[in-house]
N, C-alpha and C positions, 0 to 999 in steps of 0.2 A: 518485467515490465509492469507499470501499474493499468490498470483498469479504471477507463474513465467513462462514466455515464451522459450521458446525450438524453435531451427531448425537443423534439421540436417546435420550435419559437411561435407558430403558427397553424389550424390545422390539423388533417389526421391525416393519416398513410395507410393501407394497407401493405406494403412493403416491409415497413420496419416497427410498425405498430404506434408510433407514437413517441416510443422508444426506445433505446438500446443500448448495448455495451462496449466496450473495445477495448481490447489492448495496444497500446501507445506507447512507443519508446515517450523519454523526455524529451529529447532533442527535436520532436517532429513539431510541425509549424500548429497550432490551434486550429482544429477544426472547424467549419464554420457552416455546411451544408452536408444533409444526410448523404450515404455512402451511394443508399438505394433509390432515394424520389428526389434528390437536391435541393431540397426545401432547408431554409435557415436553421440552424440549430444551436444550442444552448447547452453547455456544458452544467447540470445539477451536481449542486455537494449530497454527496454521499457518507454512510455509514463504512466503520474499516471494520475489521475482528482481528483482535490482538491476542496471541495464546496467554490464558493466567493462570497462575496454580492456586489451589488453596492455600499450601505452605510454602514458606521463603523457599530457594535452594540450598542444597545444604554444600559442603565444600566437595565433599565425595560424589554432589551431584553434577556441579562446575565441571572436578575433573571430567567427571563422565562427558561431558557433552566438549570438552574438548578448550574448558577454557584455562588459565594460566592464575591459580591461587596465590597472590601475596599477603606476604604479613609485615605491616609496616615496623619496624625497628625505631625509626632516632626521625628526626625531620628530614625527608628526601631521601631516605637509606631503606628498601625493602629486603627482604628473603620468603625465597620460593616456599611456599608448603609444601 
């Protein structure tokens, strides 16, 4: 489930400070008032964190993690490494 960030449109809380986080399936309707004081709220873009390596993967590291290595042959023809 992603984590979606909240601040409130108006206002201070002591409740939920101002503001706050949650986890939210996709499917739930947009939130539109705090959980804690009801007051209007605003859903802020946030920063993500993506894993990066310094160096590319190598093929033996693919395997390793479980992915499925080809090697392209002819136009549309692969084989497995």
């Amino acid at each position: 489930m992603p984590l979606y960030e909240y601040e409130l449109c108006e206002g201070e809380c002591r409740a939920c400070g101002g503001k706050f986080t949650l986890n939210r399936p996709l499917s739930a309707k947009p939130l539109t008032n705090c959980p804690a004081c009801k007051k209007p709220v605003r859903k802020i873009i946030s920063g993500f964190s993506t894993p990066h390596k310094l160096k590319p993967l190598s093929i033996s590291d693919a395997k390793k993690a479980g992915f499925t290595v080809l090697k392209r042959l002819n136009k549309g023809e692969y084989e497995r490494q």
